[in-house]
C-alpha positions in Angstrom: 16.2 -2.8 -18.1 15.2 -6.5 -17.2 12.3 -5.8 -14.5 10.1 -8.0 -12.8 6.6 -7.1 -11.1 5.8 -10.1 -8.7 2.4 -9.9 -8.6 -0.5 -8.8 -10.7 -3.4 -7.6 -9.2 -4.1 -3.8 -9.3 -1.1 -2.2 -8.0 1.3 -4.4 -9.8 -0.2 -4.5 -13.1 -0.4 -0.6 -13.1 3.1 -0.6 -12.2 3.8 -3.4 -15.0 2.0 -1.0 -17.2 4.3 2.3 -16.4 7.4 0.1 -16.6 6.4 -1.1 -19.9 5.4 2.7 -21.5 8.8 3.3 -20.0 10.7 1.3 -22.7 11.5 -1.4 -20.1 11.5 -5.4 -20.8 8.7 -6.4 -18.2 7.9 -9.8 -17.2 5.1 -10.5 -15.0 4.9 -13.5 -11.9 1.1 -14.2 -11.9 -0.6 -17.2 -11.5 -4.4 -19.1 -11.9 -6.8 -16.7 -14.1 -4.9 -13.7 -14.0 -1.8 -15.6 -15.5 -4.0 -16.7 -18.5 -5.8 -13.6 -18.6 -2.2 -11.8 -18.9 -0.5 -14.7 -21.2 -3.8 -14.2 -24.1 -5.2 -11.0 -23.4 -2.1 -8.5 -22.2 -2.5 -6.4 -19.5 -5.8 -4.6 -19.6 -6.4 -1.8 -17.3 -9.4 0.5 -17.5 -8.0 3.9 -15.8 -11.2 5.2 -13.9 -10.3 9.0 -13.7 -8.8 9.0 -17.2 -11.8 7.2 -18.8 -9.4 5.0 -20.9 -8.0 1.8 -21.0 -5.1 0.4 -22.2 -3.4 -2.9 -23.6 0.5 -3.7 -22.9 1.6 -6.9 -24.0 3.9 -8.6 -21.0 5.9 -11.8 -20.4 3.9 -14.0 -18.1 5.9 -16.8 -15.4 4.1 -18.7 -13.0 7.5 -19.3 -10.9 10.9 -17.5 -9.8 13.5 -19.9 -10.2 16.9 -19.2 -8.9 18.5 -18.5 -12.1 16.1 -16.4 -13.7 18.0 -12.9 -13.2 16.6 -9.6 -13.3 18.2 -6.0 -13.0 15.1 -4.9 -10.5 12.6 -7.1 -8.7 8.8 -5.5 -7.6 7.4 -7.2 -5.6 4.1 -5.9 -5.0 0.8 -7.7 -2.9 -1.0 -7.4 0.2 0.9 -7.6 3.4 -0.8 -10.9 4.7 0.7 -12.2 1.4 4.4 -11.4 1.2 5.6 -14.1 3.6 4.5 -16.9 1.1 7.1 -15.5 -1.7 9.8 -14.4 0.7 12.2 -18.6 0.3 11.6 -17.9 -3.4 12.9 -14.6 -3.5 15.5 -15.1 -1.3 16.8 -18.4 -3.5 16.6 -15.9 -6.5 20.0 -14.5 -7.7 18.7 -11.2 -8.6 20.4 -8.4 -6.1 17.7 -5.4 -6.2 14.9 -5.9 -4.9 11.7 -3.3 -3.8 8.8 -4.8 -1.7 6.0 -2.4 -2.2 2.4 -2.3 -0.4 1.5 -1.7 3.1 3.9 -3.5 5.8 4.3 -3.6 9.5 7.6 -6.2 9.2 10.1 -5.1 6.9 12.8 -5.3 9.1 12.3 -8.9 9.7 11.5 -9.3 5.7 15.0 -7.7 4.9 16.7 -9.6 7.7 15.5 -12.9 6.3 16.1 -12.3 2.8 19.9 -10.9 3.6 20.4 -14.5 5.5 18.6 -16.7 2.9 20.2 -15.1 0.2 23.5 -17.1 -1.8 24.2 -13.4 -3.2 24.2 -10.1 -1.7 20.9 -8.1 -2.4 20.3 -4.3 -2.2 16.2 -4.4 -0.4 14.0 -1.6 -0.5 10.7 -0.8 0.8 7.7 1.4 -1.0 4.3 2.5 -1.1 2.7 3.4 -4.6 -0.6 5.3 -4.7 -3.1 4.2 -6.1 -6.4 1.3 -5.5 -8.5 0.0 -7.4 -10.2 -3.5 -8.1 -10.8 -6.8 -10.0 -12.8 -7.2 -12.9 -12.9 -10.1 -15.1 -10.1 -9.9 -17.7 -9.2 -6.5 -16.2 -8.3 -3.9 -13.7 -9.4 -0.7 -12.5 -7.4 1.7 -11.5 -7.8 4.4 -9.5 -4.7 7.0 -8.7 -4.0 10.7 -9.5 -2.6 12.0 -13.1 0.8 10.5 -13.0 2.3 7.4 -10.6 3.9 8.0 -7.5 5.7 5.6 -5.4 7.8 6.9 -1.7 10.4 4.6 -1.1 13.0 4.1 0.9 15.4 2.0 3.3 15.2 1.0 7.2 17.3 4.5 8.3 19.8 4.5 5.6 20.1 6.2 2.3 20.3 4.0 -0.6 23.5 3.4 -2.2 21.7 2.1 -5.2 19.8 4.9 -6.2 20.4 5.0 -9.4 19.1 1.6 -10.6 15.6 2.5 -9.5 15.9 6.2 -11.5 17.3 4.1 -14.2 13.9 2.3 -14.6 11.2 5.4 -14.4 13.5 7.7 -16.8 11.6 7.7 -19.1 8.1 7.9 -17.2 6.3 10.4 -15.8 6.3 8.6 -12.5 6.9 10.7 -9.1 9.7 9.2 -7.1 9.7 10.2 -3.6 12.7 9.0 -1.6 13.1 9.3 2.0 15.7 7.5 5.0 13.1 5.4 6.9 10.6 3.8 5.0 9.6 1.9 8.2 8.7 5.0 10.3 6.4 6.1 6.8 4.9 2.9 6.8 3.9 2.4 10.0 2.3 6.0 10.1 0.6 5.5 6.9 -1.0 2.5 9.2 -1.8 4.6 11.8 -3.9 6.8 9.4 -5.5 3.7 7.3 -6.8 2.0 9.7 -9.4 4.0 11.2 -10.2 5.3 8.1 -11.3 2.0 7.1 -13.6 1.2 10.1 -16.1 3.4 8.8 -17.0 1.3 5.9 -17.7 -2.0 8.8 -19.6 0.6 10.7 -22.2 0.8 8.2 -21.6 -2.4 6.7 -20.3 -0.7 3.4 -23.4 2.1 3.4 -20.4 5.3 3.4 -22.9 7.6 2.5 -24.8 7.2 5.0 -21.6 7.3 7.7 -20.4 10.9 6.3 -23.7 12.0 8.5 -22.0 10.5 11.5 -20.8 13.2 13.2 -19.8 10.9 16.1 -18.2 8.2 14.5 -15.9 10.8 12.1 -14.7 12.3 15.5 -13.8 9.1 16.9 -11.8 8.4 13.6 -10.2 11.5 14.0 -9.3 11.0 17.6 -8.1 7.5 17.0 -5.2 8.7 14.1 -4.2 11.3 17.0 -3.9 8.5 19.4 -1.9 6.1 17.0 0.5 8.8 16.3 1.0 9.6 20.2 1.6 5.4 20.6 4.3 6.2 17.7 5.8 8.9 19.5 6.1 7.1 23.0 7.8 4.7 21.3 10.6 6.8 19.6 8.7 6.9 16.0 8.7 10.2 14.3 5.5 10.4 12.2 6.4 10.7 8.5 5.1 12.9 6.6 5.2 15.1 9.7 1.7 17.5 8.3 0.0 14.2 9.1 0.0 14.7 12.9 -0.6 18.1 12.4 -3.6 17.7 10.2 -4.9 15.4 13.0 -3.8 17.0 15.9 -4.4 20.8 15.1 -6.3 21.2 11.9 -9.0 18.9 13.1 -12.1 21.3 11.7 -10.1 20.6 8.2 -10.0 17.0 8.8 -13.5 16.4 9.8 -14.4 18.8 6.6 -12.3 16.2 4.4 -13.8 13.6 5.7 -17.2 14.3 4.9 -16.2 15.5 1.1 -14.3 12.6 1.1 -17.5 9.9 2.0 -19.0 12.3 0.1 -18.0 11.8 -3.3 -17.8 9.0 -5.7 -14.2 8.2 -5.7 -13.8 8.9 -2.0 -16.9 6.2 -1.8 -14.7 3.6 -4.3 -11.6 3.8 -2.3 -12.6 3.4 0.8 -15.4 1.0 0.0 -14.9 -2.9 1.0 -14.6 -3.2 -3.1 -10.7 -1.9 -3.0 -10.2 -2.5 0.7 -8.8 -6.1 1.6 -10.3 -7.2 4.7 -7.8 -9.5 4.9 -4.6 -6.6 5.0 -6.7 -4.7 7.4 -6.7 -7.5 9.7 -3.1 -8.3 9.5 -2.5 -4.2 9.9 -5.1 -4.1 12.9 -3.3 -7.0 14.6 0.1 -5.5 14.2 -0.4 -2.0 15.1 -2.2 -3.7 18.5 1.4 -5.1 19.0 2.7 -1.8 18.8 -0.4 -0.6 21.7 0.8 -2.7 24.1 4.3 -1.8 24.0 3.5 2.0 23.9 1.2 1.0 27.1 -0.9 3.9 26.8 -4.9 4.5 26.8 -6.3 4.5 22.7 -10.0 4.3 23.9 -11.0 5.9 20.3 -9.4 2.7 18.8 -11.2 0.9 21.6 -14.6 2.3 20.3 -14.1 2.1 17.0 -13.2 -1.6 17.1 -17.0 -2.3 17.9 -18.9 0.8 16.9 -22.9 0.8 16.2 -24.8 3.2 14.4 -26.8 2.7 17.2 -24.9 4.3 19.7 -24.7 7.5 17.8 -25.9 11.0 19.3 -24.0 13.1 17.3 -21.5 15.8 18.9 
């Protein structure tokens, strides 16, 4: 298949990686360094967990034009970031198209791109997992032994299945598909977030915030509270063991918490190193949106939002 990953920082060059190893004709949409770095060097990534790196050789555009068609589109960046590419896709003739990464507006990013659009485009919305970071001439990747990706449309099932099994066939990639990507999205917000307020706690120092008793509670609390402003709104949390873990397995979540800050790669991905301050901002201002509608008390959020070390006396 004809596939392109727009964008190349971690996420999409490990997914231009998989694509590749999966017999697929990748091209690449970088641009400044990384477009050089991909254009001489290929597309190095150093797989942290695995302890190896790898080489694919990719072709590199610094553009989408209109007329350059593709059987699948990836478009994969931060959230603050997908507004910037959305006339350029849109003006693009190519009709499948998966915008993956945290996202609190994919409806209006679908609506806009279905009215832009001079042909008739199948959208999708996913999440891979993985993190990772920057290095110079690389990236490092962190994620499990195989890729996974959930994906999905806005409370349909997609017609055009098939084109996106098409591309991983011959991968060991993990496809997860569900009916509302939105509702999964927005939940997957609602656990990130406080998560990563422990890291500007203690200004990047996790080790020292898994002794917080205090503060992990409050995280805790605060995912509860998020998923009770999704449910007064009509949002079913998705994966539904996520309220549950929060809500009634909370000795489990505190306990994963503190292994989690505890060890290296728990350290790595939530550190400020493969967190963009930036995205959680966006996320942060979003999810307030969703508050005030909900119009209910989240005084965990409230706390967290200013939290000192200081304040602690641990419970």
């Amino acid at each position: 298949m004809r596939i392109l990953v727009y964008g190349a920082g971690v996420l999409g060059s490990y997914l231009a990686h998989v694509l590749v190893r999966g017999g697929n004709h990748v091209t690449v949409l970088a641009r400044g360094q990384r477009f050089h770095e991909l254009q001489n060097d290929g597309n190095v990534i150093r797989h942290y967990l695995q302890l190896r790196t790898t080489v694919d050789n990719v072709h590199v555009i610094g553009e989408l034009q209109p007329e350059d068609v593709y059987d699948l589109i990836f478009v994969v960046m931060k959230y603050p970031d997908f507004q910037a590419v959305l006339p350029a896709l849109a003006a693009n003739h190519s009709k499948h198209v998966i915008i993956v990464g945290n996202n609190a507006s994919p409806h209006e990013m679908r609506e806009y791109l279905l009215a832009e659009s001079p042909v008739k485009k199948q959208i999708a919305f996913a999440f891979q997992v993985s993190a990772g970071w920057r290095e110079t001439g690389r990236m490092i990747c962190v994620r499990g032994p195989k890729g996974q990706m959930t994906i999905g449309g806005l409370g349909e099932d997609l017609s055009w299945r098939s084109v996106i099994d098409q591309a991983f066939s011959n991968t060991s990639y993990k496809l997860t598909y569900i009916k509302d990507m939105y509702e999964w999205l927005i939940s997957h917000i609602v656990m990130i977030l406080p998560l990563n307020s422990i890291a500007s706690s203690y200004h990047g120092d996790l080790l020292q915030a898994a002794g917080d008793k205090k503060l992990l509670h409050h995280v805790i609390d605060a995912v509860d509270e998020g998923h009770q402003v999704l449910e007064k709104l009509g949002y079913t949390v998705t994966p539904a063991s996520q309220k549950q873990f929060a809500r009634k397995n909370r000795k489990m979540f505190y306990l994963g918490l503190r292994i989690l800050l505890a060890t290296p790669v728990g350290r790595i991905l939530l550190s400020e190193k493969a967190v963009s301050a930036n995205e959680m901002f966006a996320l942060n201002q979003a999810f307030h949106h969703l508050k005030q509608s909900a119009n209910i008390p989240t005084p965990n959020w409230d706390i967290l939002e200013n939290y000192s070390p200081l304040q602690n006396n641990n419970r």
